[in-house]
matplotlib code that plots the C-alpha trace (Angstrom):
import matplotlib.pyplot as plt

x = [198.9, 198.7, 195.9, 194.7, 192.2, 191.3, 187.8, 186.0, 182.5, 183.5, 179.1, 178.0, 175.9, 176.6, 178.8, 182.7, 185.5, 188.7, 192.0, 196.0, 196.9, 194.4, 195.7, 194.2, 193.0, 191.3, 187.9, 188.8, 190.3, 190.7, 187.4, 185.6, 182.4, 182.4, 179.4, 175.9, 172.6, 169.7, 166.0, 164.1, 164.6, 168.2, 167.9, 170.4, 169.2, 170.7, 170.4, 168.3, 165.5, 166.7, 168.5, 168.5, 171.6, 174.1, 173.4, 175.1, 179.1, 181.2, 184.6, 187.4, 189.5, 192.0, 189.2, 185.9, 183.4, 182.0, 178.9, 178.0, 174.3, 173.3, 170.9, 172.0, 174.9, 178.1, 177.6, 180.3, 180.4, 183.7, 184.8, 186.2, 184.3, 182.7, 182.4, 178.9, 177.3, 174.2, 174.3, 171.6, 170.8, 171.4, 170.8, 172.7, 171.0, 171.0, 173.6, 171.3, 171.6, 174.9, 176.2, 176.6, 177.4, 174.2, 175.8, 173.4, 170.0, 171.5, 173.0, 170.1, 167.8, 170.5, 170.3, 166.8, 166.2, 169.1, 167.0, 163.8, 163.3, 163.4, 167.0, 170.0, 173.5, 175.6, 179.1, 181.3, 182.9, 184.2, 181.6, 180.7, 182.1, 180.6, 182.0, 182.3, 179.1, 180.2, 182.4, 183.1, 182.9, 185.9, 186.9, 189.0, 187.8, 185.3, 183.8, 182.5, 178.9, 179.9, 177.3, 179.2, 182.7, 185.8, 186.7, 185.2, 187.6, 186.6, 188.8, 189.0, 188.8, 185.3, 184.1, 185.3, 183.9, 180.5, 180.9, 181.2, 178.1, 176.5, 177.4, 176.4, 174.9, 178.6, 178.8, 181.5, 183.2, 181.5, 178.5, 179.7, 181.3, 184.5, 187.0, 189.8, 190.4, 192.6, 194.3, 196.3, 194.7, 191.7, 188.1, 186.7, 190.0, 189.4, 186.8, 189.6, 191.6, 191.4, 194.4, 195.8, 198.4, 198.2, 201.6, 202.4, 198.6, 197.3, 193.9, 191.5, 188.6, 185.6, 183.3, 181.3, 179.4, 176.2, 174.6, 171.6, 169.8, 172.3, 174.5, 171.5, 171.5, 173.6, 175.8, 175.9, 172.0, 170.8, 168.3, 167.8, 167.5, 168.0, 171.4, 174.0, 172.0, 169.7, 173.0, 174.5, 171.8, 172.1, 175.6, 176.9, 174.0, 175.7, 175.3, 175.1, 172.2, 170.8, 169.0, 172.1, 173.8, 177.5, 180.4, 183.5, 184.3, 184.2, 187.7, 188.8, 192.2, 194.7, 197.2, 195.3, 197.2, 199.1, 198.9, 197.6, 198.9, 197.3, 200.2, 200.8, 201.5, 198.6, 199.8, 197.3, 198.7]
y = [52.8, 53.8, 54.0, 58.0, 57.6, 55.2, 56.0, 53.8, 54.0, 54.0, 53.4, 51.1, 53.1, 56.8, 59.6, 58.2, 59.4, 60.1, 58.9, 58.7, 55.5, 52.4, 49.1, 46.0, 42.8, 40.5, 41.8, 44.4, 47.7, 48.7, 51.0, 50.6, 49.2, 48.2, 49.8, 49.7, 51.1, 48.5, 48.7, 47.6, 44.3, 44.1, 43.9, 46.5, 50.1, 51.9, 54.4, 53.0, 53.3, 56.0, 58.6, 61.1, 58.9, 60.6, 63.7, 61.8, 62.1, 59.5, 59.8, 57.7, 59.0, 56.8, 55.3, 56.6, 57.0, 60.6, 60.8, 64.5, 65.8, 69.5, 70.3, 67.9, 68.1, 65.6, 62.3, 59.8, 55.9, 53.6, 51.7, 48.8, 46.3, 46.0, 42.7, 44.2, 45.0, 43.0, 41.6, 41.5, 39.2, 41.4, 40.5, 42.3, 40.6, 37.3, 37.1, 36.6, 35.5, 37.5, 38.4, 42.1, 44.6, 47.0, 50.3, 51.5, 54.1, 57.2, 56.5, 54.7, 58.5, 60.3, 58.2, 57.8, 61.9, 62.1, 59.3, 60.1, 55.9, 54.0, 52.3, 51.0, 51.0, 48.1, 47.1, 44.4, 42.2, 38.9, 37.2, 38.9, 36.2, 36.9, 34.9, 36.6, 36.1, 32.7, 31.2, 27.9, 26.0, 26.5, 29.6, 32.1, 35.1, 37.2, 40.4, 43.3, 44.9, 45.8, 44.3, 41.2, 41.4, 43.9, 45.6, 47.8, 49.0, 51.7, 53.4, 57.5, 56.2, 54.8, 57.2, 59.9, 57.9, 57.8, 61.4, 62.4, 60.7, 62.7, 66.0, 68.8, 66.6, 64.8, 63.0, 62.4, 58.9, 59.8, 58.3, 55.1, 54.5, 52.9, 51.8, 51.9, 54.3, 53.4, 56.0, 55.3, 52.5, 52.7, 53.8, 49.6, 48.5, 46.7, 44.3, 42.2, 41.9, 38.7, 39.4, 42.5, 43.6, 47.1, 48.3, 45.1, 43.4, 41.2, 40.6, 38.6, 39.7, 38.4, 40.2, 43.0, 45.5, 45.6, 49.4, 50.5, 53.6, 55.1, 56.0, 58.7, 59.9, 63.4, 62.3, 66.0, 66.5, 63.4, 64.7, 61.8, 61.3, 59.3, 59.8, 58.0, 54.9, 55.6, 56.4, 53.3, 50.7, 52.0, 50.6, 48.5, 45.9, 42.5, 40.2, 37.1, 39.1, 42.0, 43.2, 44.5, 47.4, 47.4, 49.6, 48.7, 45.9, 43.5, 42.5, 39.7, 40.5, 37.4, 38.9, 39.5, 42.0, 44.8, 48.6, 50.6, 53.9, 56.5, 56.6, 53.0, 51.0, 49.2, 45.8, 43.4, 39.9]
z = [-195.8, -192.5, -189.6, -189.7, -187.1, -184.1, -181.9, -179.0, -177.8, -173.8, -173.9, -176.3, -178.7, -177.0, -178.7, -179.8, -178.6, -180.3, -179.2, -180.5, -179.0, -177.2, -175.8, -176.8, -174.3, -174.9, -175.9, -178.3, -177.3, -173.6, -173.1, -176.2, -175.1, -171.6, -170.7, -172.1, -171.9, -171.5, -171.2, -167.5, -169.1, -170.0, -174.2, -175.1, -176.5, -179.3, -181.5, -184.0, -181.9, -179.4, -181.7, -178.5, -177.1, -179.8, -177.3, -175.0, -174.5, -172.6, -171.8, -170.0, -167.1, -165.2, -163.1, -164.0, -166.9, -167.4, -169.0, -170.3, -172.2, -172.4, -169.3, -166.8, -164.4, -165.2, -164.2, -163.3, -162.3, -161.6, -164.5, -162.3, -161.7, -158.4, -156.6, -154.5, -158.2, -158.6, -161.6, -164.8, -167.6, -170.6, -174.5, -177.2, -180.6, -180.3, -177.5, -174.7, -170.8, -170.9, -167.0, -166.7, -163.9, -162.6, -162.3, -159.5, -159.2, -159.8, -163.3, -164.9, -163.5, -165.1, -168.2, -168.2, -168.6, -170.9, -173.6, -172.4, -172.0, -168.5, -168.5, -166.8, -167.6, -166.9, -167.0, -168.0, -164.8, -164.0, -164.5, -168.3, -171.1, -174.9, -178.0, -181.4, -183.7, -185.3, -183.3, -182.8, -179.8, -177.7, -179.6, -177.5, -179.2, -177.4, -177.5, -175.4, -176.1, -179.5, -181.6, -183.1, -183.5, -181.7, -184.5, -187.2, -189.9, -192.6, -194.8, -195.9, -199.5, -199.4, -197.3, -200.2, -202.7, -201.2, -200.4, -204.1, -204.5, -202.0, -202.8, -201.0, -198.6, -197.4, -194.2, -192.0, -190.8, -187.5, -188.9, -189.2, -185.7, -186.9, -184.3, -187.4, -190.4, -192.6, -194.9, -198.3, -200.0, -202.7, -202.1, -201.0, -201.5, -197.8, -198.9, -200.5, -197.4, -195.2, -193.1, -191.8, -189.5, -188.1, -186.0, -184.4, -184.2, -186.7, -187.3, -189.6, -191.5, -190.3, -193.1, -194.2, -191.9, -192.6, -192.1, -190.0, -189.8, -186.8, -190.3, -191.3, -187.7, -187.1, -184.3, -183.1, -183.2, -182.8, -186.4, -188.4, -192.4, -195.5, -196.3, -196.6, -196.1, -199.7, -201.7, -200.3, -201.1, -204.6, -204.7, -201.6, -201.5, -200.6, -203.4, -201.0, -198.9, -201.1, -198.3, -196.3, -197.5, -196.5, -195.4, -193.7, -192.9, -189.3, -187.6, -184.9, -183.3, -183.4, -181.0, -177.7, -176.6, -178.0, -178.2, -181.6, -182.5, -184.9, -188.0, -187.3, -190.8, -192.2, -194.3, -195.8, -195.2]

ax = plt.figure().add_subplot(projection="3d")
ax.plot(x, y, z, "-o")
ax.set_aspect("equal")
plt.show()
């Protein structure tokens, strides 16, 4: 087995982006969700409710996050942090009174007519600590704006399998916002895993992913569906919680630092 694909969402919840190598800290990987849209209020916005944000690309330079959508001119905001940001109490689920970086007027315009939704985006600093969902007191693994844990693993089996289901109407992996595909091992063949190591990182299996609506929404159109998500509650209900359907499955990094390379080895522990 062998990773065959490895994406971040530089915006939490805005178009993916596709890379052959990512370092890891201590948050997930280096990029991947260090920014995030957020309503006047600061509860994080997503797809689910604003499909118009897969319009949206974001992509990483040395220094800067450029955002791109089709009828507005490139916009562009430091991804340092900045010790002058004011900062905002943001909520993502039921992470709330969280300490984020306001990135400033002119992005949350720019974002605003992208979405058609009043909004700010905000940025991880300093003073932005987040456990993963479930941790215990004094746990030392943490996570960006990603919704509960740093990691999301799928594998090109179970997306075939589900494809064959589908038939003519086929989606791609795109839909399910993976951060790691896995190719060589059997179509769900990753819900058995509890310990993984991919190239030199090892990571634990924190469970299931649970899917949304944002998997029947075209990530190049924004259009929105029933598919996969119908097909998959026939089949991928969890037995514990029949009201989640499930695909992929959630990951907490051991080793806080590292780098991850497309064609790495993939070994279940």
């Amino acid at each position: 087995m062998h990773l065959s694909a490895l994406h971040l969402h530089p915006v939490k919840s805005l178009r993916a982006l596709s890379v052959q190598s990512a370092l890891v800290d201590r948050d997930g990987i280096v990029g991947d969700r260090r920014f995030m849209v957020v309503d006047p209020s600061g509860v994080f916005m997503t797809q689910r409710t604003h499909p118009r944000m897969a319009l949206i690309g974001a992509f990483l330079e040395a220094d800067r996050l450029v955002l791109r959508c089709s009828g507005l001119a490139e916009l562009w905001v430091h991804r340092a942090p900045d010790a002058a940001a004011p900062l905002m109490r943001v909520r993502i689920w039921g992470s709330d009174g969280l300490q984020a970086e306001d990135c400033g007027k002119a992005p949350s315009e720019w974002l605003a007519a992208a979405i058609g939704a009043p909004c700010r985006l905000v940025r991880i600093g300093p003073a932005f600590r987040r456990a993963v969902k479930g941790a215990l007191p004094g746990s030392v693994d943490t996570v960006a704006f990603a919704d509960g844990y740093p990691f999301l693993l799928t594998s090109e089996a179970s997306l075939g399998d589900l494809n064959l289901r589908l038939g003519p109407g086929a989606v791609p992996m795109s839909r399910f916002r993976p951060n790691l595909v896995v190719c060589g091992c059997g179509p769900y063949e990753e819900d058995a895993w509890k310990r993984l190591r991919i190239g030199r990182v090892t990571f634990r299996v924190a469970g299931p992913c649970s899917r949304c609506v944002i998997t029947a929404t075209d990530q190049e159109t924004g259009a929105r569906g029933a598919e996969p998500l119908r097909t998959l509650a026939g089949y991928r209900r969890d037995p514990a919680e029949p009201s989640n359907v499930n695909f992929g499955q959630n990951l907490v990094h051991e080793v806080k630092s590292g780098v991850l390379r497309v064609g790495d080895p993939v070994e279940p522990l």
